[in-house]
C-alpha positions in Angstrom: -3.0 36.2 51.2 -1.0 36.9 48.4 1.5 39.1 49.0 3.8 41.4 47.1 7.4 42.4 47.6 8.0 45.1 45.6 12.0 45.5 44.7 14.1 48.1 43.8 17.8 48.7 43.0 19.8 49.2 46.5 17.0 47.5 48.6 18.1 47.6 52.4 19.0 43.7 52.6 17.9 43.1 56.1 14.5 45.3 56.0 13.9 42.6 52.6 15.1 39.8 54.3 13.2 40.4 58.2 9.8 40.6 55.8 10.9 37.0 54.2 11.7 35.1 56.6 8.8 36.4 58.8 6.3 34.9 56.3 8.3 31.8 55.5 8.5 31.0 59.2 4.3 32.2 59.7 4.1 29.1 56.8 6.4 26.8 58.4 4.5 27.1 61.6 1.1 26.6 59.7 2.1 23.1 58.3 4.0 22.4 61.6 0.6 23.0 63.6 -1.7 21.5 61.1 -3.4 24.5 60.9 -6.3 25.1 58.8 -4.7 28.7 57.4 -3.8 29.5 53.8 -0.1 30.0 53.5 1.2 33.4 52.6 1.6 33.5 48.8 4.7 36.0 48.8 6.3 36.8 45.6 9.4 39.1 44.7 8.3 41.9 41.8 9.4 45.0 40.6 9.7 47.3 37.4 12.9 45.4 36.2 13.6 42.3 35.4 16.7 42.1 38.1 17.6 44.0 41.2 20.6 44.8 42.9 20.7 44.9 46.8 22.7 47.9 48.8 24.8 44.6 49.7 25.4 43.7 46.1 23.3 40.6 45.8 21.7 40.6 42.3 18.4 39.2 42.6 15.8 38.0 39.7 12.2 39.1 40.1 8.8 38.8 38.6 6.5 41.7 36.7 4.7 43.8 38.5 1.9 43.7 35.8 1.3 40.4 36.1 0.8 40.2 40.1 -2.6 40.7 41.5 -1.8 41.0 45.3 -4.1 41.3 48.4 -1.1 43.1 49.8 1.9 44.8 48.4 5.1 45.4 50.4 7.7 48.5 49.6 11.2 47.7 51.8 13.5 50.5 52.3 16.2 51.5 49.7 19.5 51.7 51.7 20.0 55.8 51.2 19.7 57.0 54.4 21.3 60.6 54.5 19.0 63.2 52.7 20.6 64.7 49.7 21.6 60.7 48.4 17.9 59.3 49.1 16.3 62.6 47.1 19.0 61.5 44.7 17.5 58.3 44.7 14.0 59.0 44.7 14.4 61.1 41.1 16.1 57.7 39.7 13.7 56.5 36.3 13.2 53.4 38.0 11.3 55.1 41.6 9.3 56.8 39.0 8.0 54.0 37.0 7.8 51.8 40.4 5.3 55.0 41.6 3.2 54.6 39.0 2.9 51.1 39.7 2.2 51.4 42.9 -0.7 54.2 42.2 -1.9 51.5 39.9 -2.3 48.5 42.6 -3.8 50.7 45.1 -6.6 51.8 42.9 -7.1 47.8 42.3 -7.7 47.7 46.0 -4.3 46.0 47.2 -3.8 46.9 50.8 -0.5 49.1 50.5 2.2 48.9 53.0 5.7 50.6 53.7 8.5 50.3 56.0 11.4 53.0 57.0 12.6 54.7 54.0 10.2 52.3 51.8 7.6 55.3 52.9 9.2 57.4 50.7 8.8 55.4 47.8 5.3 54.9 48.4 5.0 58.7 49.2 6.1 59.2 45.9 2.8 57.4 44.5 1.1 59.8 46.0 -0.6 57.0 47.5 -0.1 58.6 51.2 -1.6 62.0 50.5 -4.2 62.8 53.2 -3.5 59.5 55.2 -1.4 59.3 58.2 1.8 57.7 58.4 5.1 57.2 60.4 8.4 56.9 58.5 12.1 55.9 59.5 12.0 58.7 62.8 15.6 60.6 61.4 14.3 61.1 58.4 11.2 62.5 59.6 11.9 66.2 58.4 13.1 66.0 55.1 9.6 63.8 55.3 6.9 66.9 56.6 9.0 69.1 54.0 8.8 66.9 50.7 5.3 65.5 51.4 2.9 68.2 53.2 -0.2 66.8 52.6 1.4 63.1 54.6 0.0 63.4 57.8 3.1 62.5 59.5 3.4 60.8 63.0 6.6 59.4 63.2 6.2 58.6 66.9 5.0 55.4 66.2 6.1 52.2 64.8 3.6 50.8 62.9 0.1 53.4 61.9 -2.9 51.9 59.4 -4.7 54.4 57.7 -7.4 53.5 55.4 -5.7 51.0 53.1 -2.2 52.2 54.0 0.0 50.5 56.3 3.5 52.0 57.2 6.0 51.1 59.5 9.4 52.9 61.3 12.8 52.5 60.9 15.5 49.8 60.0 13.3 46.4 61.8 10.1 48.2 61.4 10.1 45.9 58.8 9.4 42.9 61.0 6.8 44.4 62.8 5.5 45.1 59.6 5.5 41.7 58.5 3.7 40.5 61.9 1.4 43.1 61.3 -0.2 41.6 58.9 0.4 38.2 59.8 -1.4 39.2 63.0 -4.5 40.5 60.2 -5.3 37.0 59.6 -4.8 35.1 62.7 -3.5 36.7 65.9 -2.3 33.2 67.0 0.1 32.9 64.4 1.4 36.5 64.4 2.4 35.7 68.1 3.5 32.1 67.2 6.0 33.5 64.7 7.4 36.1 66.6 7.8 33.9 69.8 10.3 31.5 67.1 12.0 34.7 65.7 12.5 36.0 69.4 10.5 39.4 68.1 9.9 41.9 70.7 7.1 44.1 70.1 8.2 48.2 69.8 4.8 49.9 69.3 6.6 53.4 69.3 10.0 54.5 67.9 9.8 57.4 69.6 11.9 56.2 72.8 15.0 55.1 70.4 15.1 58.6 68.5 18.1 60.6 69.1 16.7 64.1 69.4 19.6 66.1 68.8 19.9 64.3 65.8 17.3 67.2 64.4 19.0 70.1 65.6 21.7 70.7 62.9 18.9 71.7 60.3 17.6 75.1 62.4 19.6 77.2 64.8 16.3 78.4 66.3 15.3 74.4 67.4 18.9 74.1 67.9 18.9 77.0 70.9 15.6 75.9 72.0 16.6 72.2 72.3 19.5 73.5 74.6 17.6 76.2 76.6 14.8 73.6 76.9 17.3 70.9 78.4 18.6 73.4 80.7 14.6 73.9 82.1 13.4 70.9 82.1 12.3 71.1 85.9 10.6 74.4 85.6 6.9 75.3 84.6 7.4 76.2 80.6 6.9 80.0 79.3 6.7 79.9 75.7 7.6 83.5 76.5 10.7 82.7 78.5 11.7 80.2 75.4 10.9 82.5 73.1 13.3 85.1 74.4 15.9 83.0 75.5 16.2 81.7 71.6 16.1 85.3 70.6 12.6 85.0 68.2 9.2 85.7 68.3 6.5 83.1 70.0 5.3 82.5 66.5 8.2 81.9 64.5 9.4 79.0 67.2 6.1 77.4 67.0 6.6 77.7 63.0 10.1 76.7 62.9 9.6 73.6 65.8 6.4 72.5 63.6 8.4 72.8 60.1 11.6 70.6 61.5 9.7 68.5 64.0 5.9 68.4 63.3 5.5 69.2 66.8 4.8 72.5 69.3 7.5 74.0 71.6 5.3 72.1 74.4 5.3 69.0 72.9 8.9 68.5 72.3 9.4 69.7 75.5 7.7 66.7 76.6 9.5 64.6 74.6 12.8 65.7 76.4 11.2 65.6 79.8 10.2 61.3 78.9 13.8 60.6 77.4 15.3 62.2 80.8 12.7 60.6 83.0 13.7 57.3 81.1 17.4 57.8 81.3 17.2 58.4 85.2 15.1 55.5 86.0 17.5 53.1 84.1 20.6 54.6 85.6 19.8 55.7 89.1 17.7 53.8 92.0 15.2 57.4 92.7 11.7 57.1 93.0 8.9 58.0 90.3 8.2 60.6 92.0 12.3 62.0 92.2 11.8 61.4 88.6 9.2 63.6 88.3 10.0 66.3 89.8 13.5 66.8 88.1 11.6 66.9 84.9 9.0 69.1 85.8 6.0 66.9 86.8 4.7 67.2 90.3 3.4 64.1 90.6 4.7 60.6 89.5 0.9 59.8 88.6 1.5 62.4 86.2 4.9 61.2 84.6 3.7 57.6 84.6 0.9 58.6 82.6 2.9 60.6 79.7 5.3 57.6 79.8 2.5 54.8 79.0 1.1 57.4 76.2 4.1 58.5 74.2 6.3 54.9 74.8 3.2 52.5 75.4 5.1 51.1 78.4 5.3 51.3 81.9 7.6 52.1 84.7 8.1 48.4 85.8 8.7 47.8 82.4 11.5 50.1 81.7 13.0 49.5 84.6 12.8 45.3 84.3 14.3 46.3 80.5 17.5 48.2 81.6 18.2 45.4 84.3 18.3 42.6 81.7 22.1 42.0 80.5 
């Protein structure tokens, strides 16, 4: 596979670095076992003739007009506070890079993005009417800049089409084994074993979720009244009072910051306390459940495997290790 990693000024050193030495180790391990795999053909490119990382490292690369990748790779620029990375993204070079990368994905190059990377390849346009996930705090200056993104930022890694994009900050590992794992699962494990990679299918359990709240007072009060009620049977009525606006304006203003319903991130808050209390206390699932508003641990075990792809045993054997 040849594959292509596309550089831009500031690139976020260790997003570049974990999708490097992921496929340099994948090729290590291929001569080490003898195995009868192609090595990764992985080359640095971009739309100037020399980069410079966020971490000052000033770094020659090839031209993207003379690659013909199977796959292309877009890191993360290190801009990770809203008004800098639309700063960022109106730079000449992020243009000319997004017409490059519209160009490669009408040759057929599978197109893949981690953590703010999805912006840059969102920019392309390449991502319109596809799903995606992006770097989860960034997720709604995402929705707003890019409607027609079908966003889901609950997971780590989502494939759509000939799109691949990954979550935030190490997203670019799993990434990298991502595709690894395309050619030969055996390898993709293999490597990962070495680099002592856990898997994190969803991002969603390491989001801070008041992290959101500063950008509406309406998601703001409902965040609060909903932490307040997490044990009690949900009245969007109730919530929309208690915020002080109508049913349909909290829906609009919960699905404009959050891409989500009032239900729905009411769920959300129910799994990070249910979570919290099983790695901090010695209760029962079905304790749990009931002081998040489940009345049944069937129930809560159920929405934890869904939204964090884990299990109880699992969480609980995580939060013991030191």
């Amino acid at each position: 596979m040849r594959v292509m990693v596309l550089m831009l000024d500031d690139a976020f050193d260790l997003g570049v670095m974990a999708v490097l030495d992921a496929f340099r180790t994948a090729n290590e391990l291929i001569a080490l076992t003898g195995s009868e795999i192609r090595p990764f053909d992985v080359q640095l490119a971009g739309v100037r003739r020399h980069i410079t990382t966020s971490q000052g490292f000033r770094i020659g690369v090839a031209a993207i007009e003379r690659q013909r990748p199977d796959c292309v790779v877009v890191p993360a620029i290190g801009f990770k506070v809203p008004d800098v990375l639309e700063a960022a993204l109106a730079r000449a070079d992020v243009r000319d890079t997004a017409v490059a990368l519209g160009r490669l994905a009408r040759r057929g190059a599978l197109m893949t993005a981690a953590c703010i990377g999805t912006f840059v390849l969102a920019e392309s346009g390449v991502l319109n009417r596809q799903r995606a996930t992006t770097t989860w705090w960034l997720a709604p200056l995402f929705r707003k800049r890019y409607p027609s993104v079908q966003l889901d930022d609950a997971n780590m890694i989502v494939k759509s089409g000939k799109v691949v994009t990954a979550g935030a900050a190490l997203g670019h590992m799993d990434l990298a084994l991502w595709m690894i794992r395309s050619v030969s699962p055996k390898l993709a494990s293999l490597t990962a074993s070495y680099l002592i990679a856990d898997s994190r299918p969803a991002q969603s359990a390491y989001a801070l979720t008041d992290h959101f709240m500063h950008a509406d007072p309406i998601v703001q009060r409902f965040e609060q009244w909903a932490r307040d009620h997490l044990a009690d049977r949900f009245s969007l009525d109730s919530a929309a009072r208690a915020v002080a606006s109508s049913k349909r304006t909290l829906a609009r203003r919960m699905h404009s910051v959050l891409g989500k319903t009032p239900v729905q991130y009411l769920q959300d808050l129910r799994v990070e306390r249910a979570v919290h209390l099983m790695t901090t206390r010695q209760a029962s699932v079905d304790d749990v459940a009931a002081q998040v508003g489940y009345a049944d641990g069937a129930t809560l075990r159920t929405l934890l495997r869904r939204r964090l792809h884990v299990g109880v045993r699992d969480i609980r054997r995580r939060s013991a290790q030191p």
